[in-house]
SEMITI-125861 format. One record per residue: residue number from 0; residue in one letter; x, y, z of N, C-alpha, C in turn. Coordinates in nm, 2 decimals. Example, Ala and Ser with C-alpha at 12.3 -4.5 7.8 and 13.67 -1.06 7.14 Angstrom:
# SEMITI-125861
{rec 0; 'a'; {1.32; -0.57; 0.78}; {1.23; -0.45; 0.78}; {1.32; -0.33; 0.78}} {rec 1; 's'; {1.28; -0.22; 0.71}; {1.37; -0.11; 0.71}; {1.29; 0.00; 0.79}} 
END
This chain:
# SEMITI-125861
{rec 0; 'x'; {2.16; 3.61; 3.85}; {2.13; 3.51; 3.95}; {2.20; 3.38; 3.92}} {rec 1; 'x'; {2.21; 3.32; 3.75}; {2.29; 3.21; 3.76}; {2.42; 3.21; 3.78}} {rec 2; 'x'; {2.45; 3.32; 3.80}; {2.64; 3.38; 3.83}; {2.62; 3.32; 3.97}} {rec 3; 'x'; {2.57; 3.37; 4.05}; {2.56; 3.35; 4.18}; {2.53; 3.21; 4.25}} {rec 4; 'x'; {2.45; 3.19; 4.17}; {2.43; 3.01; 4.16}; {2.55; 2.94; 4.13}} {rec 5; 'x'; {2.65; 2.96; 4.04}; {2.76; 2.91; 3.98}; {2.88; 2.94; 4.04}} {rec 6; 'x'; {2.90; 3.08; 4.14}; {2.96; 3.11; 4.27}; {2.93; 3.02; 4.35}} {rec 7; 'x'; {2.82; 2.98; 4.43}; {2.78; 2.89; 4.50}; {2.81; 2.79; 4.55}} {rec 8; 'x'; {2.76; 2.73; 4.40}; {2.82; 2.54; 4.38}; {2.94; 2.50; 4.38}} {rec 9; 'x'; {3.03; 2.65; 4.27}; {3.17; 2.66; 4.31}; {3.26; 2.67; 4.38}} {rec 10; 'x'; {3.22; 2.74; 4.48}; {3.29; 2.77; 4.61}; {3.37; 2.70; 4.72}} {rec 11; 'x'; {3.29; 2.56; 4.68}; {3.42; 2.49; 4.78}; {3.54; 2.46; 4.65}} {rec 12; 'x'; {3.55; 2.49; 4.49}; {3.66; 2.47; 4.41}; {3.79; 2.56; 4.47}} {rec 13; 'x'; {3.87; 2.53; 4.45}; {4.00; 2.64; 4.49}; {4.07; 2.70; 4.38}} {rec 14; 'x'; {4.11; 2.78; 4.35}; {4.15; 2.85; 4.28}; {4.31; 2.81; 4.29}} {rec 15; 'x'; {4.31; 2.80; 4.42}; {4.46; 2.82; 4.51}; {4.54; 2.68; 4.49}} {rec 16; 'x'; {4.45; 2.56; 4.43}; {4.47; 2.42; 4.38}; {4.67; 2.44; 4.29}} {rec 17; 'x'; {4.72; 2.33; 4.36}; {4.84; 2.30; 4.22}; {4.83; 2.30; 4.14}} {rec 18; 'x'; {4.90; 2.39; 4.04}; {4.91; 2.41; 3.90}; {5.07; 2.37; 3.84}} {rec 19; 'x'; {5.04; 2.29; 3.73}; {5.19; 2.27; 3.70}; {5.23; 2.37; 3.62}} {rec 20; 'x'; {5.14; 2.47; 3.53}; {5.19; 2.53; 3.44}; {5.22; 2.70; 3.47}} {rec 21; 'x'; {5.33; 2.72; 3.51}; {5.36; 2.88; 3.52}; {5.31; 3.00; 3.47}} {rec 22; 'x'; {5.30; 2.95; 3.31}; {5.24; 3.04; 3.22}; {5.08; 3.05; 3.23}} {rec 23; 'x'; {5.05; 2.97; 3.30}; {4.88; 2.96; 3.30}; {4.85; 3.06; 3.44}} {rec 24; 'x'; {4.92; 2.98; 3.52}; {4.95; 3.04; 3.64}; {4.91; 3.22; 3.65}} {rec 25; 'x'; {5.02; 3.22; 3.56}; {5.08; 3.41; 3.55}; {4.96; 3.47; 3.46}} {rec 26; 'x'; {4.89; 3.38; 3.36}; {4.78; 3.42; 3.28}; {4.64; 3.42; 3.37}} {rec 27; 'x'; {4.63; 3.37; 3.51}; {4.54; 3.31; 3.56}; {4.54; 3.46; 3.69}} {rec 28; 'x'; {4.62; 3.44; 3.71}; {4.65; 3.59; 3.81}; {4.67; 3.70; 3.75}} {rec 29; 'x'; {4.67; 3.70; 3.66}; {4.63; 3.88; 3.57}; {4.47; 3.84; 3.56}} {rec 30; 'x'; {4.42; 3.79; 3.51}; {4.27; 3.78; 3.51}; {4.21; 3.81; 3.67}} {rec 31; 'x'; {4.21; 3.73; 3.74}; {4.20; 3.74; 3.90}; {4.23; 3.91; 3.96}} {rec 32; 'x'; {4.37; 3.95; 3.91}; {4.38; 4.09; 3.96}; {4.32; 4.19; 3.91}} {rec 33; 'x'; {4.25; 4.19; 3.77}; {4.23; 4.28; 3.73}; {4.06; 4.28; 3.75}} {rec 34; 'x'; {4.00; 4.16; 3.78}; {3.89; 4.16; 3.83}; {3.89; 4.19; 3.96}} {rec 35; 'x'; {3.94; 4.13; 4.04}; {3.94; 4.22; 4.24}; {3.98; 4.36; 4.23}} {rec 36; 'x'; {4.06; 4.41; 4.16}; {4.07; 4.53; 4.12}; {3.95; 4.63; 4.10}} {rec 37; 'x'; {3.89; 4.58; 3.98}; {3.75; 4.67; 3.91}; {3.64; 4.64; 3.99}} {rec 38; 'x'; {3.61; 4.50; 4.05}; {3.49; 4.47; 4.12}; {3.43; 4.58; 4.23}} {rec 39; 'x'; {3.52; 4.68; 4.33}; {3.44; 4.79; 4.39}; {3.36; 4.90; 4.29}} {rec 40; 'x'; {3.44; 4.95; 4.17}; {3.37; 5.03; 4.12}; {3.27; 5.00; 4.04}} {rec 41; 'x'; {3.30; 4.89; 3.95}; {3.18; 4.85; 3.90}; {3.09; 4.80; 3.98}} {rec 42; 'x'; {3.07; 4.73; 4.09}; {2.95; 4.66; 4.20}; {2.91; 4.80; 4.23}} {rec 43; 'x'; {2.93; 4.95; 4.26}; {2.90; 5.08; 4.28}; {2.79; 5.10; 4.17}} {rec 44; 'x'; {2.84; 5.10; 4.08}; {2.74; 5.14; 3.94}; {2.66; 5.04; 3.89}} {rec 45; 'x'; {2.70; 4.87; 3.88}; {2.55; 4.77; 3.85}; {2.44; 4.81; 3.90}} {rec 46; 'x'; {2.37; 4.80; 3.81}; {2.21; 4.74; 3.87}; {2.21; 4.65; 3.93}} {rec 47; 'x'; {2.28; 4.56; 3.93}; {2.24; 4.39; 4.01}; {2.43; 4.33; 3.98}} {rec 48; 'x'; {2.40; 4.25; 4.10}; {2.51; 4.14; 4.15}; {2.55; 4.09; 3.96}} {rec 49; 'x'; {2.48; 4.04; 3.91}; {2.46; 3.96; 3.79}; {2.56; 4.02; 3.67}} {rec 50; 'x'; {2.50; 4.17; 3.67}; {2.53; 4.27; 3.58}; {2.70; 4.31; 3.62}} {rec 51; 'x'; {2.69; 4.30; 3.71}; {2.83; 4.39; 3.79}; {2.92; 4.23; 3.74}} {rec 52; 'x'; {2.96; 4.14; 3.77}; {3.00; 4.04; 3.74}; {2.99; 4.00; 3.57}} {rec 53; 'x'; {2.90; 4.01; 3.46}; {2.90; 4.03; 3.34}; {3.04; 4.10; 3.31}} {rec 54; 'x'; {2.98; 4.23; 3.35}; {3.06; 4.32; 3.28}; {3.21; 4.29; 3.32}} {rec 55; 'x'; {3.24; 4.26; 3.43}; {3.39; 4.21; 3.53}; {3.45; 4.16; 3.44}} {rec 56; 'x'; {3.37; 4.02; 3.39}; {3.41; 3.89; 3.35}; {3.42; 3.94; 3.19}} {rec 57; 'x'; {3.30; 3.99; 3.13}; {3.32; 3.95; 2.96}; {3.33; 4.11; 2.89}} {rec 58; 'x'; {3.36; 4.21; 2.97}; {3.37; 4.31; 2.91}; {3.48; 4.41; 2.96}} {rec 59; 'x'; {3.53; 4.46; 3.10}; {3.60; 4.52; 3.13}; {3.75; 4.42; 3.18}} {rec 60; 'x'; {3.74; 4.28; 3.23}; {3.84; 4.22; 3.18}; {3.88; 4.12; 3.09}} {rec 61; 'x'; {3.77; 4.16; 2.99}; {3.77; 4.06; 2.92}; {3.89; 4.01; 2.78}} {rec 62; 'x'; {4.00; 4.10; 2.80}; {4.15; 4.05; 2.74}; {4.18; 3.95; 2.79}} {rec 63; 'x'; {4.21; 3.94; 2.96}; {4.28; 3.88; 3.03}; {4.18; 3.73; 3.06}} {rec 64; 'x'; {4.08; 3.73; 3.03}; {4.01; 3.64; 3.06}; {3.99; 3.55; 2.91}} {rec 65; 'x'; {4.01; 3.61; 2.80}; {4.05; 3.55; 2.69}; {4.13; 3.49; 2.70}} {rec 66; 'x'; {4.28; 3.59; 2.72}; {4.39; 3.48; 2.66}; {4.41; 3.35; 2.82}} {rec 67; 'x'; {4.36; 3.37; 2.91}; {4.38; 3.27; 3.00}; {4.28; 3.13; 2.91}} {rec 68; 'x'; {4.14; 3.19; 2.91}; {4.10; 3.11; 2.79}; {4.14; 3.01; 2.70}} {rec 69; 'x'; {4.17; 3.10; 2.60}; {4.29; 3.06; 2.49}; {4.36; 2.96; 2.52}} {rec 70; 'x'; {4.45; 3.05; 2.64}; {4.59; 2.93; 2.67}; {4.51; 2.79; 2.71}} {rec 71; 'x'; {4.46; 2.78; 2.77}; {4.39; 2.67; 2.80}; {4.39; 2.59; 2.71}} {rec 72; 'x'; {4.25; 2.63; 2.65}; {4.18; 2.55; 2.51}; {4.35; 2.51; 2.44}} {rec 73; 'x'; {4.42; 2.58; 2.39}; {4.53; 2.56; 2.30}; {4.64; 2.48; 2.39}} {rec 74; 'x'; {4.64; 2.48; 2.47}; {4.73; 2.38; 2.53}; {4.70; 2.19; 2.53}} {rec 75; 'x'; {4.54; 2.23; 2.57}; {4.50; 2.10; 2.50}; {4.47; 2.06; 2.38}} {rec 76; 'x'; {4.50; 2.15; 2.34}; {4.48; 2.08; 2.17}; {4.66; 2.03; 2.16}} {rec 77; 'x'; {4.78; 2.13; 2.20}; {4.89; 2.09; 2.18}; {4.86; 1.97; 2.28}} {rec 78; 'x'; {4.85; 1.93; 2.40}; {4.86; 1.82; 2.45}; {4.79; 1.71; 2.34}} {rec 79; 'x'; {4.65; 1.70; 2.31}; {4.62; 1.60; 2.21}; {4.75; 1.57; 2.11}} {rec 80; 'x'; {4.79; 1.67; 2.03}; {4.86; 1.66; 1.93}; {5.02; 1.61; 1.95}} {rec 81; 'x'; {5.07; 1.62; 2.07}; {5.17; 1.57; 2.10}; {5.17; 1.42; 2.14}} {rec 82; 'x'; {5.04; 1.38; 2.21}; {5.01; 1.23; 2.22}; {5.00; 1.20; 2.11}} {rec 83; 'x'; {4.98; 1.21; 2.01}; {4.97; 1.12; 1.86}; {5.08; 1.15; 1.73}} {rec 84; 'x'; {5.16; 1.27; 1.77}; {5.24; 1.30; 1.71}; {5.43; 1.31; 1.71}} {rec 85; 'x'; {5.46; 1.28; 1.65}; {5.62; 1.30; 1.67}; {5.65; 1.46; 1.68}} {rec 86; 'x'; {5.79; 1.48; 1.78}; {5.82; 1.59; 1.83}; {5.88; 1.62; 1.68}} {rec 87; 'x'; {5.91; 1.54; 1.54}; {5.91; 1.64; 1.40}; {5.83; 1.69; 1.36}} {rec 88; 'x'; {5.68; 1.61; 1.34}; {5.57; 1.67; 1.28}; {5.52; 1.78; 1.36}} {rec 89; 'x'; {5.56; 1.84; 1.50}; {5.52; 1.94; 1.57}; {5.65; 2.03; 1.61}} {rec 90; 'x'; {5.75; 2.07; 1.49}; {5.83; 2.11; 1.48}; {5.81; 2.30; 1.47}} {rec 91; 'x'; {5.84; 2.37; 1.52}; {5.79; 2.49; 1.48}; {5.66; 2.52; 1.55}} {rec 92; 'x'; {5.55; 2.42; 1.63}; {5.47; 2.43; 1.68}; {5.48; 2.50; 1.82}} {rec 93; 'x'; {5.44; 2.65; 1.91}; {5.47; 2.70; 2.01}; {5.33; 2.75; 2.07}} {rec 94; 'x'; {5.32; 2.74; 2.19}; {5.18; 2.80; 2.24}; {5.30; 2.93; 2.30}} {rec 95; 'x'; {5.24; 3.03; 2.30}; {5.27; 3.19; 2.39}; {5.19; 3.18; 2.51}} {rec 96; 'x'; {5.30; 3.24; 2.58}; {5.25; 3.23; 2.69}; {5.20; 3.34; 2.76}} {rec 97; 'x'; {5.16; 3.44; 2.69}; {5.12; 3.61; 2.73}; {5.02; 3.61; 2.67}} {rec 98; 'x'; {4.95; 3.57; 2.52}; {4.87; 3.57; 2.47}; {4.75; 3.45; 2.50}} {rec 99; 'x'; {4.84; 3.32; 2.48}; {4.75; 3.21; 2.49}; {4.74; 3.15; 2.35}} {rec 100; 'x'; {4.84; 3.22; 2.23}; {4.78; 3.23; 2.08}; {4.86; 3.06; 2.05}} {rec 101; 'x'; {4.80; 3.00; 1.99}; {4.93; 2.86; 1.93}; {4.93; 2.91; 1.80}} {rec 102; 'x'; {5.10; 2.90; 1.80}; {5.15; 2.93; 1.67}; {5.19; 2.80; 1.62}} {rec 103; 'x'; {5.17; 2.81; 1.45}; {5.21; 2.71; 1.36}; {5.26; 2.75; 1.26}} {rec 104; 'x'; {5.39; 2.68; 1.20}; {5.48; 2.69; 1.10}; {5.35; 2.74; 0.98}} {rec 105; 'x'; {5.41; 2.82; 0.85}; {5.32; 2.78; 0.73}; {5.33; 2.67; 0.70}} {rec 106; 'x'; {5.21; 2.63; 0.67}; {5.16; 2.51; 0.55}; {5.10; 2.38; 0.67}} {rec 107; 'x'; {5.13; 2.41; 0.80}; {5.09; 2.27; 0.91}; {5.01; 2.22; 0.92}} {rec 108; 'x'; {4.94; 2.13; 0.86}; {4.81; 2.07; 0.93}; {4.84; 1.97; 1.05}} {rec 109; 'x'; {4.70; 1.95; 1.07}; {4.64; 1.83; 1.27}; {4.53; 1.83; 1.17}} {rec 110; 'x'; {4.50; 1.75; 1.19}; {4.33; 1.66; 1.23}; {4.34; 1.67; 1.40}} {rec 111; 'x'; {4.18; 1.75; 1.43}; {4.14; 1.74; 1.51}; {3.99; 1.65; 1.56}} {rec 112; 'x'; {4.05; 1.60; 1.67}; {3.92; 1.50; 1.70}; {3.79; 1.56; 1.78}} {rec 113; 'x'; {3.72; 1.62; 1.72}; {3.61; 1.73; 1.79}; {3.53; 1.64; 1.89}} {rec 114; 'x'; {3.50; 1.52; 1.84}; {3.40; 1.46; 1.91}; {3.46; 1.39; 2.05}} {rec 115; 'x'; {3.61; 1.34; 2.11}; {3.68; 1.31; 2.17}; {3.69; 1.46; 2.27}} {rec 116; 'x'; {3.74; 1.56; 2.24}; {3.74; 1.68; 2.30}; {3.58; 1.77; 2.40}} {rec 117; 'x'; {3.48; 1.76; 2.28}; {3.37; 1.78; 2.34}; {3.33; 1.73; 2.46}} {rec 118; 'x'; {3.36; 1.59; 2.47}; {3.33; 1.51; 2.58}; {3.41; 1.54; 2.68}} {rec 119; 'x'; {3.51; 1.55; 2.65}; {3.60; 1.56; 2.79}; {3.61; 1.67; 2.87}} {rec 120; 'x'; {3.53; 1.83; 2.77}; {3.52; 1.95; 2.82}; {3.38; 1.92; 2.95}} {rec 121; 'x'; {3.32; 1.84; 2.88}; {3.22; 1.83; 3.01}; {3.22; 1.79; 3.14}} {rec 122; 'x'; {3.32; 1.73; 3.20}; {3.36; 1.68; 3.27}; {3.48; 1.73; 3.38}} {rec 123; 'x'; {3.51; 1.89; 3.32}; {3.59; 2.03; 3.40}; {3.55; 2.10; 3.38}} {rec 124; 'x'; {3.56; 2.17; 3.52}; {3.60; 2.32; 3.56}; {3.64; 2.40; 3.42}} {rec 125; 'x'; {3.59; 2.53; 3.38}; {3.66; 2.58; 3.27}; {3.71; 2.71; 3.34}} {rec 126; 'x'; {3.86; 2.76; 3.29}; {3.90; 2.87; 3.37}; {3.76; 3.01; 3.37}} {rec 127; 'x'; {3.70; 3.00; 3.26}; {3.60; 3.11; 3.24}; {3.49; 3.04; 3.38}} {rec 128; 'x'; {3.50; 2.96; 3.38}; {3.39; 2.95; 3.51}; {3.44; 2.95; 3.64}} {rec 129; 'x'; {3.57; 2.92; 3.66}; {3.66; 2.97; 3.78}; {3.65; 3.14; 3.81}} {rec 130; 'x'; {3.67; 3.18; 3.71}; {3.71; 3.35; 3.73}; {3.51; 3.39; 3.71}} {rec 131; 'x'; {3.42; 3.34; 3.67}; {3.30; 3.39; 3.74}; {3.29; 3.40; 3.88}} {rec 132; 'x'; {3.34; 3.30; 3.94}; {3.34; 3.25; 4.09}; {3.41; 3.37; 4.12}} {rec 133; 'x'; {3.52; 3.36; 4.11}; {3.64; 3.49; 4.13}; {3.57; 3.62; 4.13}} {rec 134; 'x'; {3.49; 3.65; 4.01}; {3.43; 3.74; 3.98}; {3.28; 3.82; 4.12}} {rec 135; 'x'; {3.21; 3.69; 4.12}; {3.11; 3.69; 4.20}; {3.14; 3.67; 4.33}} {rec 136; 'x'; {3.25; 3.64; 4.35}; {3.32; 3.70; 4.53}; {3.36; 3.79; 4.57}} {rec 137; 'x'; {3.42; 3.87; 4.43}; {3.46; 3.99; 4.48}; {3.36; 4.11; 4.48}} {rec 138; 'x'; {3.26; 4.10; 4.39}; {3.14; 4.14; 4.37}; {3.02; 4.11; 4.47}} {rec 139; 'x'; {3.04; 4.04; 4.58}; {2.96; 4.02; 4.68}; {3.07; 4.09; 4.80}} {rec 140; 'x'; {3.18; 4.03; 4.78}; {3.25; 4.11; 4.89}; {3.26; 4.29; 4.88}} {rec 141; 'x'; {3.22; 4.38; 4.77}; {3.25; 4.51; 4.72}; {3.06; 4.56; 4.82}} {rec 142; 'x'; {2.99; 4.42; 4.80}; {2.85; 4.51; 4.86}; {2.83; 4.47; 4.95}} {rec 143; 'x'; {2.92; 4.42; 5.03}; {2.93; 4.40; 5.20}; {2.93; 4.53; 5.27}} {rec 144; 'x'; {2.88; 4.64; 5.34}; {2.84; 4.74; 5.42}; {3.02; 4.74; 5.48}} {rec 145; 'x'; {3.07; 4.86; 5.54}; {3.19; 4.86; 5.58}; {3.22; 4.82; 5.73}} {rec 146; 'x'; {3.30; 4.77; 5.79}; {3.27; 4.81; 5.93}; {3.24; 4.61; 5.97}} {rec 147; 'x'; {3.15; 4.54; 5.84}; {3.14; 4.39; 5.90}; {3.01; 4.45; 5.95}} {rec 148; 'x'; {2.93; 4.52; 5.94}; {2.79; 4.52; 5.97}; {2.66; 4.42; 5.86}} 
END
């Protein structure tokens, strides 16, 4: 029920919004396909709207919904780290763009500012709650009767 609630409120968000980053993009649309994809057969077999969307979201795509994840979270940490840092001390520093994983030379340290970041997560959309929405549209659209009845 709170999936559905969170579809809801969400709904006027766009998915379809400008994106500057390609690689998120491309990580954002494997997650997306592979959920509209699975959503008829799993919505077939849930017990409930709820359950059918769980499983969509944190268990049958849940690679692709990771590393979109990932990329995320780790892009902002490289964005923090490049505001305070010279392009030497972040030498060897690469985010992947398939995985989502940030790679760092041996031996690198960052100080990170947890309390700066926490705050500012509250205040967006997180891709994992975009692709619920994603999740719970296509899972309402899979138990729509055929025909538009």
């Amino acid at each position: 029920m709170r999936t559905l609630l969170l579809a809801g409120a969400l709904a006027c968000f766009s998915l379809g919004a400008a994106m500057a980053d390609p690689a998120e993009d491309a990580l954002k649309a494997k997650a997306i396909a592979c959920i509209r994809s699975a959503a008829p057969e799993v919505t077939a077999k849930a017990e409930s709207l709820s359950d059918a969307v769980n499983v969509l979201v944190d268990a049958l795509c849940a690679v692709q919904v990771g590393r979109l994840a990932a990329y995320d979270a780790n892009a902002r940490t490289l964005a923090d780290w490049q505001g305070r840092s010279s392009p030497a001390q972040l030498a060897g520093v690469a985010l992947d763009p398939l995985t989502g994983e940030l790679a760092t030379p041996p031996g690198f340290k960052m100080e990170w500012d947890s309390a700066s970041a926490e705050l500012g997560e509250l205040k967006r959309v997180t891709p994992r709650e975009e692709l619920n929405v994603v999740a719970a549209q296509a899972v309402i659209a899979a138990r729509k009767p055929a025909g538009g009845q």
